[in-house]
C-alpha positions in Angstrom: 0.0 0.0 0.0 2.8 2.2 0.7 4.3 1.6 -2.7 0.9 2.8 -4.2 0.7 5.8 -2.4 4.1 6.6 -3.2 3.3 6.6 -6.9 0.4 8.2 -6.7 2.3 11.1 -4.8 4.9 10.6 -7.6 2.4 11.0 -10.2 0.4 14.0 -8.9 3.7 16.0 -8.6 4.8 15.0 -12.2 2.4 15.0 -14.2 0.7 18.7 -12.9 4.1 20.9 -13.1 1.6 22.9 -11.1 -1.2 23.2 -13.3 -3.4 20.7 -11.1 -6.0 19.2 -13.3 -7.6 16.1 -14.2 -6.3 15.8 -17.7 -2.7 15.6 -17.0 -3.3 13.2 -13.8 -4.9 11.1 -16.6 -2.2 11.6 -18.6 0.7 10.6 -15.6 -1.7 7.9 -14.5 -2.0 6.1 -18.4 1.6 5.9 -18.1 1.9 4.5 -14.6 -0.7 1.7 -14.3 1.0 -1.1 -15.8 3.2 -0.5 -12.6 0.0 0.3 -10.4 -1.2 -2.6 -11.9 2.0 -4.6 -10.6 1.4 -3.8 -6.5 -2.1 -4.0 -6.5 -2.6 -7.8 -3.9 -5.3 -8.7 -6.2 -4.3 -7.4 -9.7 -7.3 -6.5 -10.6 -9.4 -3.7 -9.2 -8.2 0.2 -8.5 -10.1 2.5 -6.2 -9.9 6.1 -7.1 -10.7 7.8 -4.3 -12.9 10.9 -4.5 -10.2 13.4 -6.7 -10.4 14.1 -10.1 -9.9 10.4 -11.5 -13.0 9.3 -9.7 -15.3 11.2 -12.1 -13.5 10.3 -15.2 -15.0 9.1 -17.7 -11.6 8.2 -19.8 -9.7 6.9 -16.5 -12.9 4.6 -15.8 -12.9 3.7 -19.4 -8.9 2.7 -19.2 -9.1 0.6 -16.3 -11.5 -1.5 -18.4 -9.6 -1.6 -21.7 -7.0 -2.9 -18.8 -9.2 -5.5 -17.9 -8.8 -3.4 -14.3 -12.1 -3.4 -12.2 -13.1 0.3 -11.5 -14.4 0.6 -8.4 -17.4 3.4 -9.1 -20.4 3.4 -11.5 -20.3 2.9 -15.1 -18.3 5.4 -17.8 -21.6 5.7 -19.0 -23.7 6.9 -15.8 -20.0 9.3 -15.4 -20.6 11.2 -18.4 -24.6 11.7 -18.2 -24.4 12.6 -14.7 -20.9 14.9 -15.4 -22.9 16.8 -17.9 -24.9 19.2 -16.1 -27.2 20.0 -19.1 -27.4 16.1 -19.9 -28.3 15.2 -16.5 -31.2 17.7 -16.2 -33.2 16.6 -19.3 -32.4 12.6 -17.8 -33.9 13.4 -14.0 -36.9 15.7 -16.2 -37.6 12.5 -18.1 -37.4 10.0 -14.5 -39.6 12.3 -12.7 -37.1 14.3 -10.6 -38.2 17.6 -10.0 -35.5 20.3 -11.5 -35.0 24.1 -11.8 -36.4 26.1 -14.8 -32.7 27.1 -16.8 -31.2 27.1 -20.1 -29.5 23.6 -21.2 -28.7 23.9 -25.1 -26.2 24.3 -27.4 -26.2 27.9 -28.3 -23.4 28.6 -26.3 -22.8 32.4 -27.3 -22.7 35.6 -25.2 -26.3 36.5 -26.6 -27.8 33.2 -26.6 -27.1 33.2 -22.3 -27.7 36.9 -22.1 -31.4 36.7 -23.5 -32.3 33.5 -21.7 -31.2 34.8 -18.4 -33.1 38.1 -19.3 -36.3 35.2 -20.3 -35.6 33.5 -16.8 -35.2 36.4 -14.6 -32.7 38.1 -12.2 -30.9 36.4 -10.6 -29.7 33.3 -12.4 -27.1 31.0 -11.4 -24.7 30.6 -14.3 -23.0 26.9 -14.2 -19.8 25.2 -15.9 -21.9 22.1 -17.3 -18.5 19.9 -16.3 -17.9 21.6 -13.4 -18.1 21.2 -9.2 -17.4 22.5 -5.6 -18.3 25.3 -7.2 -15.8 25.7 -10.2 -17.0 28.1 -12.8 -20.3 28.6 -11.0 -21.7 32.1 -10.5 -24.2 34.3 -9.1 -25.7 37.3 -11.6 -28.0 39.7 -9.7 -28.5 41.4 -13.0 -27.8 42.0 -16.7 -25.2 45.0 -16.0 -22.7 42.1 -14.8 -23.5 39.4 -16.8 -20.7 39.6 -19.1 -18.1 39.8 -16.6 -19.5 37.0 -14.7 -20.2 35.0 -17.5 -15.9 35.3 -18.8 -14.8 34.8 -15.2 -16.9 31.5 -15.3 -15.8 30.3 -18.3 -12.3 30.9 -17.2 -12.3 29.1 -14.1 -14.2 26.3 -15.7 -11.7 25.9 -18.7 -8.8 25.9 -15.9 -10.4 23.5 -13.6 -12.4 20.7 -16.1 -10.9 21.9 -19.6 -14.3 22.6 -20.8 -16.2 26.1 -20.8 -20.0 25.3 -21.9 -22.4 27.2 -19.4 -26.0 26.6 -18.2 -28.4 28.5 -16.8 -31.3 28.4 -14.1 -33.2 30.6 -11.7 -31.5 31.4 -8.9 -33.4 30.2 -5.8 -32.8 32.6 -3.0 -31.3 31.0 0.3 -31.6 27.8 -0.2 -30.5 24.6 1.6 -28.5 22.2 -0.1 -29.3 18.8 0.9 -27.8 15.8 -1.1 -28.8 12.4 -0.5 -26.1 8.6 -0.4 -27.4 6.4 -2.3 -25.9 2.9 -3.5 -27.0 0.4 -6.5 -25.5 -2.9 -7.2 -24.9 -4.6 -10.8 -28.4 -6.4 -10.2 -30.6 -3.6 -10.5 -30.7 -2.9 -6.5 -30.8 1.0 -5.4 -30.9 2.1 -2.1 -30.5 5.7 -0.3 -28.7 6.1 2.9 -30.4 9.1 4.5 -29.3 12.9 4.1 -26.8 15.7 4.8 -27.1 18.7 5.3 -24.5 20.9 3.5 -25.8 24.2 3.3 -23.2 26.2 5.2 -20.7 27.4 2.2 -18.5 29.7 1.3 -17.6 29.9 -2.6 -20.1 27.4 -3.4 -18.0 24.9 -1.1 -18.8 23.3 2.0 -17.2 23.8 5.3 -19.7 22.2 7.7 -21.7 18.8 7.0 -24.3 17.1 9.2 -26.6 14.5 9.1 -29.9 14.0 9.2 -30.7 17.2 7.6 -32.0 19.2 10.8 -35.4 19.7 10.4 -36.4 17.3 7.7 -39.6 15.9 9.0 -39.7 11.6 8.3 -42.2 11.9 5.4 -39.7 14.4 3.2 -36.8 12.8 4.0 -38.6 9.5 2.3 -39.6 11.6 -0.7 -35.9 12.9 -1.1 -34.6 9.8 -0.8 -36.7 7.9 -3.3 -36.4 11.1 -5.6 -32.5 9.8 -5.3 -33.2 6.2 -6.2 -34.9 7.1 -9.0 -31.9 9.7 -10.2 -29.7 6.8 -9.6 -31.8 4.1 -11.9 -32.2 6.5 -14.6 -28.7 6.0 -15.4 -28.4 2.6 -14.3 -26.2 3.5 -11.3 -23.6 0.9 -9.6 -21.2 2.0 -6.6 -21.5 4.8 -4.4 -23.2 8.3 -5.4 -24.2 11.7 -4.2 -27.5 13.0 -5.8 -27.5 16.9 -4.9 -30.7 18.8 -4.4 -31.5 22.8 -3.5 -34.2 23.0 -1.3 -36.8 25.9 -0.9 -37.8 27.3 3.3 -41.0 25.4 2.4 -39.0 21.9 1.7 -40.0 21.6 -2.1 -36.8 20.1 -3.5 -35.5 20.6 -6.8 -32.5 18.4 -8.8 -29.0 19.8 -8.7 -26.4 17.5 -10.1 -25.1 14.0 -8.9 -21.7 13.5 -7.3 -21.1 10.0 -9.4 -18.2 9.2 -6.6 -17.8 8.4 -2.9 -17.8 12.1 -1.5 -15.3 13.6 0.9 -18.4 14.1 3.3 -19.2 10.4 3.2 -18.0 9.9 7.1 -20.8 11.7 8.5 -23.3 9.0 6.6 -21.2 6.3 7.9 -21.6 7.6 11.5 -25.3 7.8 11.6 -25.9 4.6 9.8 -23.1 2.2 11.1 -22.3 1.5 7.8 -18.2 0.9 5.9 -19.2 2.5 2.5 -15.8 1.6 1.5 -16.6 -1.8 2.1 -20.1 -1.9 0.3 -17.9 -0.4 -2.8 -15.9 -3.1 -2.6 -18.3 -5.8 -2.2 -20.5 -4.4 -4.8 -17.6 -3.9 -7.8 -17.2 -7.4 -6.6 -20.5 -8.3 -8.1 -22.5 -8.5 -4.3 -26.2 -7.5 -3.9 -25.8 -4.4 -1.4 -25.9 -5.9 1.2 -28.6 -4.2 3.4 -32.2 -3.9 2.2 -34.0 -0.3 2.3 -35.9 -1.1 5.8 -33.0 -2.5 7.3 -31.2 0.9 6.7 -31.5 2.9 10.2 -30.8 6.0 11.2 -29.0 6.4 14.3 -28.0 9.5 16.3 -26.3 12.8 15.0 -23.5 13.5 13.2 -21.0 16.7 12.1 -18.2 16.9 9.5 -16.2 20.2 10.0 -13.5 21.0 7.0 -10.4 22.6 8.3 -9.0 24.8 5.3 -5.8 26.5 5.2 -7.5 30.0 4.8 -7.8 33.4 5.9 -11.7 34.3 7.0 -10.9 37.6 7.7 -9.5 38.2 3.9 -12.5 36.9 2.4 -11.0 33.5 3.4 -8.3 33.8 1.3 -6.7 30.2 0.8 -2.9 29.8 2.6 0.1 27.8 1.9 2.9 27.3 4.3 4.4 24.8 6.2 2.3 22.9 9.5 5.1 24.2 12.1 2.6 23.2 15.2 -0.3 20.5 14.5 -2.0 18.7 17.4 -5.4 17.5 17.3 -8.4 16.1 19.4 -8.0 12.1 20.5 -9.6 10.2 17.9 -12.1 7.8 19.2 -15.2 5.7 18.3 -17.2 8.7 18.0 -14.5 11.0 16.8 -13.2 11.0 13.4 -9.4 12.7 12.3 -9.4 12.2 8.2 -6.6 14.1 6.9 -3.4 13.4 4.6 -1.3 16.0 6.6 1.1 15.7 9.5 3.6 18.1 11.5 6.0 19.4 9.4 4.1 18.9 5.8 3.3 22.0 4.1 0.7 23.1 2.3 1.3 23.6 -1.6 -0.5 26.3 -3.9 -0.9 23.2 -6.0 -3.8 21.7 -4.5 -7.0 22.6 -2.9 -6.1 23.8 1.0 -7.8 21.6 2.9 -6.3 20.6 5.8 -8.3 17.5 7.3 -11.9 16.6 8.2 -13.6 16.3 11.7 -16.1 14.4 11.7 -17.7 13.8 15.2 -20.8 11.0 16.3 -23.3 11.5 19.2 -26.9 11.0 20.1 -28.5 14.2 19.1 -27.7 17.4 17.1 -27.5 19.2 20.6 -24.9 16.8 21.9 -22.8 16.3 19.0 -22.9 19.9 18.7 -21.4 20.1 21.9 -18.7 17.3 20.8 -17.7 19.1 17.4 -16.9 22.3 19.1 -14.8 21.1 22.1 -12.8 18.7 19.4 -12.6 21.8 17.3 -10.5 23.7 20.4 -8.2 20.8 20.7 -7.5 20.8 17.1 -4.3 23.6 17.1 -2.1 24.6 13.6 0.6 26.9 14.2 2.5 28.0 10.4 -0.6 29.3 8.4 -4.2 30.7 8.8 -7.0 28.6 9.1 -10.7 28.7 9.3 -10.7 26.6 13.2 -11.8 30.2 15.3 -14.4 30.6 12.2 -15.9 27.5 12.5 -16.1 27.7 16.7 -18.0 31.0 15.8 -20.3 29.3 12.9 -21.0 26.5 15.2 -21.6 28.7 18.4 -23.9 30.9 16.5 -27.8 31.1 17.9 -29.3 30.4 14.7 -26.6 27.9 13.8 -27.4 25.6 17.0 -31.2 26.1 16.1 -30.9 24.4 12.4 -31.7 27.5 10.7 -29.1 27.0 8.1 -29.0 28.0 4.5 -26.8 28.4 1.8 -26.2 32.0 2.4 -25.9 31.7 6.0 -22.6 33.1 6.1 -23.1 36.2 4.4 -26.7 37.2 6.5 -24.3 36.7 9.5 -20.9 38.2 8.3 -20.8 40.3 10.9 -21.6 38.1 13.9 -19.1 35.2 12.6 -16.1 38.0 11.6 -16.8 40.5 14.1 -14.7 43.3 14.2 -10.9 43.1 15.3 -11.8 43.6 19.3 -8.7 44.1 22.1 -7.4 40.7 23.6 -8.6 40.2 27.0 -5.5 41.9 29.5 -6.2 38.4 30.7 -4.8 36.7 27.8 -1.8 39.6 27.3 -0.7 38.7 30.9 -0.6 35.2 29.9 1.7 35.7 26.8 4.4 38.0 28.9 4.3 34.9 31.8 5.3 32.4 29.3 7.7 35.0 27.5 9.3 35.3 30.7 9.3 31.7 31.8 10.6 30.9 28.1 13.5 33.1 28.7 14.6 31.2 32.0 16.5 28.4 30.6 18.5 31.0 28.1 19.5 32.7 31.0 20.7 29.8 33.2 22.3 28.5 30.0 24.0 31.9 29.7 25.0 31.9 33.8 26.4 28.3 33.4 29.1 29.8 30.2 30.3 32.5 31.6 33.0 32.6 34.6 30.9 33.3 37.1 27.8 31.4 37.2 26.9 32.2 39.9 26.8 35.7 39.7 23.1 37.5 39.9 23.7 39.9 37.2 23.8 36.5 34.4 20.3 36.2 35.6 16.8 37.5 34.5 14.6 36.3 36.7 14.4 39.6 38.2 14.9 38.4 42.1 16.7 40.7 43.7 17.6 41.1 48.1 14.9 43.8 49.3 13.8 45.1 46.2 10.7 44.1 44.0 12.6 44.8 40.1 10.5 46.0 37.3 10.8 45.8 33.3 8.5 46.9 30.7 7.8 44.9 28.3 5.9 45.9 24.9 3.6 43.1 23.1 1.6 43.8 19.6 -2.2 43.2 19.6 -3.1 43.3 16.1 -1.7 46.8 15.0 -1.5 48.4 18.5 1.6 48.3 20.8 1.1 47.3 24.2 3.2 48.3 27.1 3.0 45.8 30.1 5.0 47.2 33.5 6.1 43.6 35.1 7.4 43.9 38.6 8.9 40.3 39.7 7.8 39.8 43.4 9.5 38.1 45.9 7.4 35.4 46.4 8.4 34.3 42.6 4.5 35.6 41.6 4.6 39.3 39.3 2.5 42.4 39.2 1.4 43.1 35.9 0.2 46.7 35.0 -1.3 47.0 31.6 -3.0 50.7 31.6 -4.9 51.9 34.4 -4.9 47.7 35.3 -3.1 45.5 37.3 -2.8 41.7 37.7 -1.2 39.2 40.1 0.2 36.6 38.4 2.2 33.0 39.0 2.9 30.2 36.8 4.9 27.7 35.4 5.7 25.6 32.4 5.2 22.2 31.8 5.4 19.5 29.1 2.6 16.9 28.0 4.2 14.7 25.1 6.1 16.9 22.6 4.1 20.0 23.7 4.5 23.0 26.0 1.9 24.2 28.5 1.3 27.6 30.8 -0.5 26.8 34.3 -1.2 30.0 35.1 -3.2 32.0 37.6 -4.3 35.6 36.8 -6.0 37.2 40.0 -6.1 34.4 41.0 -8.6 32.4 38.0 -6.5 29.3 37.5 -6.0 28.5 33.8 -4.1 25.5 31.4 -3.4 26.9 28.5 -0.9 25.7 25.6 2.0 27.9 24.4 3.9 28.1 21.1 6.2 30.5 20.4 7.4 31.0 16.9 10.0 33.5 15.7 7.8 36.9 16.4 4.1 35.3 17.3 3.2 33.7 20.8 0.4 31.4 20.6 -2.1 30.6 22.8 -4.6 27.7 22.7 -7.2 27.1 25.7 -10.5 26.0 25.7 -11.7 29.8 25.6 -10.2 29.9 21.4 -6.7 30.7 20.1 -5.0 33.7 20.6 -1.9 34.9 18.6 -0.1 38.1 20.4 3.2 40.0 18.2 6.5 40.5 19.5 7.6 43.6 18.1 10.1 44.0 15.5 12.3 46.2 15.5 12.1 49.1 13.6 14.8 49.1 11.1 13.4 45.5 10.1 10.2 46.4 9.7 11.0 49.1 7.4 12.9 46.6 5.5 10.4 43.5 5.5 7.6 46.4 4.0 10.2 47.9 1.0 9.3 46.9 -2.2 5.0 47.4 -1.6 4.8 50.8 -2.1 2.8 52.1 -4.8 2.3 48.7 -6.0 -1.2 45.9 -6.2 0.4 42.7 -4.8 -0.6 39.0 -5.7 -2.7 38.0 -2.4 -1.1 34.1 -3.1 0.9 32.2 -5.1 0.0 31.4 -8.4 -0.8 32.2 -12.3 -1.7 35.0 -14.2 -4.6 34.2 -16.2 -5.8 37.4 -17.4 -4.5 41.0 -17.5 -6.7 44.0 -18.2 -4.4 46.7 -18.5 -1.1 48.1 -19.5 1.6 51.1 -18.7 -0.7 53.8 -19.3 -3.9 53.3 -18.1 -6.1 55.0 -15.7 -7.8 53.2 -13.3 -10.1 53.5 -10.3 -10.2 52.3 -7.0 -11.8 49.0 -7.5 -10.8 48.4 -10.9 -10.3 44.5 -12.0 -6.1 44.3 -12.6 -5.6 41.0 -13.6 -6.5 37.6 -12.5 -4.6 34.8 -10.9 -5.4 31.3 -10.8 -4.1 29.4 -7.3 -5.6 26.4 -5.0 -8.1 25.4 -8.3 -9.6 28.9 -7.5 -9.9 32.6 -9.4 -8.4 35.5 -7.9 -9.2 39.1 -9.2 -6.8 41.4 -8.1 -7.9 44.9 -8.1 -6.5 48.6 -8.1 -6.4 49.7 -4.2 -6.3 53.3 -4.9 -7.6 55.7 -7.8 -3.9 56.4 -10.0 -2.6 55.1 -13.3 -0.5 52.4 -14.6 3.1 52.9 -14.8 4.6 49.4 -14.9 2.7 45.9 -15.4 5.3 43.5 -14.0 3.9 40.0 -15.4 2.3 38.8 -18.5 -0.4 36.2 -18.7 1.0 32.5 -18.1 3.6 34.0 -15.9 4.1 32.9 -12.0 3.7 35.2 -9.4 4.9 34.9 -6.1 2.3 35.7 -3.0 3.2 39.2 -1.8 4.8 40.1 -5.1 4.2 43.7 -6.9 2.3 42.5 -10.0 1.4 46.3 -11.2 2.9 49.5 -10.0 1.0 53.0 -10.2 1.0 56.3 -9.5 -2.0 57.6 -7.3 -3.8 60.1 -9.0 -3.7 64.0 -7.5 -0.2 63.2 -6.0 3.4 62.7 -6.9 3.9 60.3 -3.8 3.0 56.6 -5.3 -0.2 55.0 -3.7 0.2 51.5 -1.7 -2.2 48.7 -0.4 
């Protein structure tokens, strides 16, 4: 098994040459599966997991001119069901209900513009090949429909190689709710219950539950023999995901089918005590699914949680970096840890940023709730931004914890999830100078023990001097905003810590559990565990109350030198190619303006003008690589000779 995955890992960094796609994993993959073939214990069936090759049509096709069993459904079900247009007019003709939209052939500018005006604002404007969201977009009216409709087509021809839209009528704040179902090679269908997957952000999930909260008995039968019948339109076999929208009033509508094992399969699993890895196999083995539909229960509650390597409070911009810090909740019966990721990996441009799924079981919403959230604190990354403090605040939210979810959930409660940037708690300051302090200990007594006299109370900084109380300041960054903190060092070994018109008594001490470092700590005497990281200018703090990251200020000559090269300058927010650029040395633009856009993490990034000015140098071409924080225009702000920055 080792051997396979090593190929595989082999493959994906060949073949892409960073331009991560289906097509040239297909391409690697033709060339390596004679050797594949060769490891396999069997010889004679490949699993392709849930990435691109599982909802190929020509990888499913070359396993079988390999005589290789694919383990999914038939190329044929793959390319009706991959075909968004195609898979509409099959679920219209079995009965499924669907959105009214705009399938055909005409693919020109025109042709969409008029049938979106025929449907009516807003439409939801779809890559007919595409998924999680690729080359999908929202149009509000016909003033941005062409810009849309390019950016779509971009993204789509990046992500699937193919650029033919659809349309439909946009159904406002919707759920999406997609129901597992399985059919065998002897006719057999069966659907496993739902999930709920509603919570997004660009059209991709970040929270996943099951059963769909809410969904009274008698709809969730109706969804799930809509589903069967999806699945027997196209003669299904293996393991599929058939995707519907569904209105406040729970009339259901067809969206696509996922013709693949989904990465959100766990939370099915958890509810229904059922290995859907092992039905796939049994099934591609030419089994009966095992289970009949009455035999199917549904047990308890269940949440999947993504944890993405993103930014929430830069309109979650995706990260990459290395995992410096990764420790995570005990797994356990009811507590899954799926991820591909350990301590010291990092995470490439190259791929999409998730960092691991975590997927927790218990008897009721309310309870496993509860779980998710406490497994969410214990899960701490230290190297790159991620989305864990969102998702505490998405899954602590009122309306959240009630079930009122819905696809635009995030954006009705922006500001309750990303509140403002507020002060950190004095509380939590005092913590970060204790464990600064107790951190510089051992460099002192390393420092007494080299020089002549080791003994000698001046080598030391614990501050302990005969009949005085010492005091330093010490200056920590809070976001932006320098804080001074007046540490007197008692006695008694405790310290008096004055931050403004404050003041704090505080003790502690260090101690290790495994390979990490903790701070018991008492502030005014509240007695707190917390774990500490510190990392080159950042102190970390992780405690049941959330994460905390507090600066260490550099100095100023650095930081004048780490900022040089920004001014009067629109920088690449990541890592990653220029697709498209929009203007040249000359132009005048406007605060706002579209500059270029970059593709990075299978995603489109428009980079726009921070300031009104004009173009004075456009530093990359399209095809080119730009590096994250690298100038990729420079200008000159308009009304001034001094050059504008962002």
């Amino acid at each position: 098994m080792e051997k396979i995955i090593q190929v595989a890992k082999i493959s994906a960094v060949q073949g892409c040459g960073g331009t991560w796609n289906h097509h040239t994993l297909l391409v690697e993959m033709q060339n390596s599966i004679a050797t594949l073939e060769n490891w396999l214990v069997l010889k004679k069936a490949i699993h392709p997991g849930y990435g691109f090759l599982s909802e190929s049509m020509e990888f499913a096709e070359l396993c079988k001119q390999e005589g290789i069993i694919f383990i999914g459904p038939p190329s044929s079900a793959i390319r009706d069901m991959g075909i968004k247009s195609t898979s509409k007019s099959i679920m219209a003709a079995a009965g499924v209900p669907i959105v009214e939209g705009y399938h055909g052939e005409d693919q020109s500018d025109q042709c969409l513009r008029e049938h979106a005006g025929r449907i009516g604002y807003p439409v939801m404007i779809k890559a007919v090949r595409g998924g999680g969201g690729k080359g999908m977009r929202i149009i509000r009216s016909e003033k941005e429909f062409q810009e849309q409709l390019e950016s779509a087509r971009r993204e789509a021809k990046q992500c699937v190689n193919d650029d033919v839209m659809m349309i439909e009528k946009f159904v406002d704040m919707p759920r999406h709710v997609e129901v597992q179902v399985f059919g065998d090679h002897h006719g057999n269908v069966v659907y496993l219950f739902e999930r709920d997957c509603s919570v997004q952000r660009r059209y991709q999930k970040i929270i996943e539950e099951a059963p769909g909260p809410g969904i009274k008995p008698e709809v969730r039968k109706k969804l799930g023999e809509a589903a069967v019948r999806a699945a027997k339109a196209v003669n299904y076999v293996g393991a599929g995901t058939v995707e519907f929208i569904m209105d406040s009033k729970h009339n259901f509508y067809f969206m696509e089918m996922n013709t693949r094992l989904q990465v959100e399969h766990p939370v099915t699993e958890m509810i229904t005590g059922i290995d859907l890895v092992e039905w796939q196999l049994r099934i591609a083995a030419g089994e009966k699914i095992p289970l009949s539909q009455e035999e199917i229960t549904l047990q308890g509650h269940a949440f999947e949680a993504r944890i993405y390597a993103e930014d929430p409070n830069d309109n979650f911009m995706p990260g990459a970096g290395p995992l410096v810090h990764l420790s995570t909740p005990q797994a356990d019966l009811s507590t899954r840890i799926e991820t591909g990721v350990q301590q010291g990996d990092e995470v490439s441009v190259h791929y999409d940023p998730m960092i691991a799924k975590l997927v927790v079981w218990a008897a009721d919403r309310q309870a496993a709730l509860t779980k998710l959230r406490y497994s969410l604190r214990y899960y701490n990354i230290v190297g790159l931004h991620t989305n864990i403090n969102f998702l505490l605040s998405l899954t602590g939210h009122p309306e959240f914890e009630a079930g009122n979810v819905h696809t635009d959930f995030i954006p009705q409660h922006h500001k309750e999830l990303l509140p403002s940037q507020k002060d950190t708690a004095k509380e939590f300051l005092c913590q970060a100078a204790l464990g600064l302090i107790l951190k510089e200990k051992p460099m002192s007594e390393a420092f007494r023990i080299q020089t002549q006299d080791r003994y000698s109370p001046f080598a030391s900084s614990s501050g302990r001097r005969l009949n005085i109380c010492y005091t330093r300041k010490m200056t920590l960054k809070d976001g932006k905003k320098d804080i001074t903190i007046a540490v007197t060092y008692n006695r008694d070994g405790s310290y008096s810590m004055q931050i403004e018109d404050k003041t704090f008594h505080v003790l502690g001490d260090l101690y290790s559990e495994g390979d990490c470092t903790y701070l018991k700590s008492s502030i005014n005497g509240v007695a707190s565990k917390t774990k500490l990281i510190i990392l080159e200018n950042t102190i970390y703090l992780f405690s049941m109350d959330g994460s905390i990251q507090i600066g260490i200020p550099v100095p100023k000559y650095l930081s004048s030198v780490s900022s040089e090269g920004t001014q009067g300058s629109a920088i690449a927010p990541m890592t990653g190619t220029i697709e498209k650029v929009f203007v040249k040395a000359g132009d005048k633009v406007k605060a706002g303006d579209s500059l270029m856009v970059m593709i990075a993490m299978k995603m489109e990034h428009t980079i726009k003008a921070p300031k009104d000015g004009t173009i004075k140098k456009v530093f990359y071409k399209e095809g080119s690589q730009a590096n994250r924080h690298a100038p990729v225009v420079e200008f000159q702000e308009e009304g001034s000779d001094k050059k504008g920055t962002e």
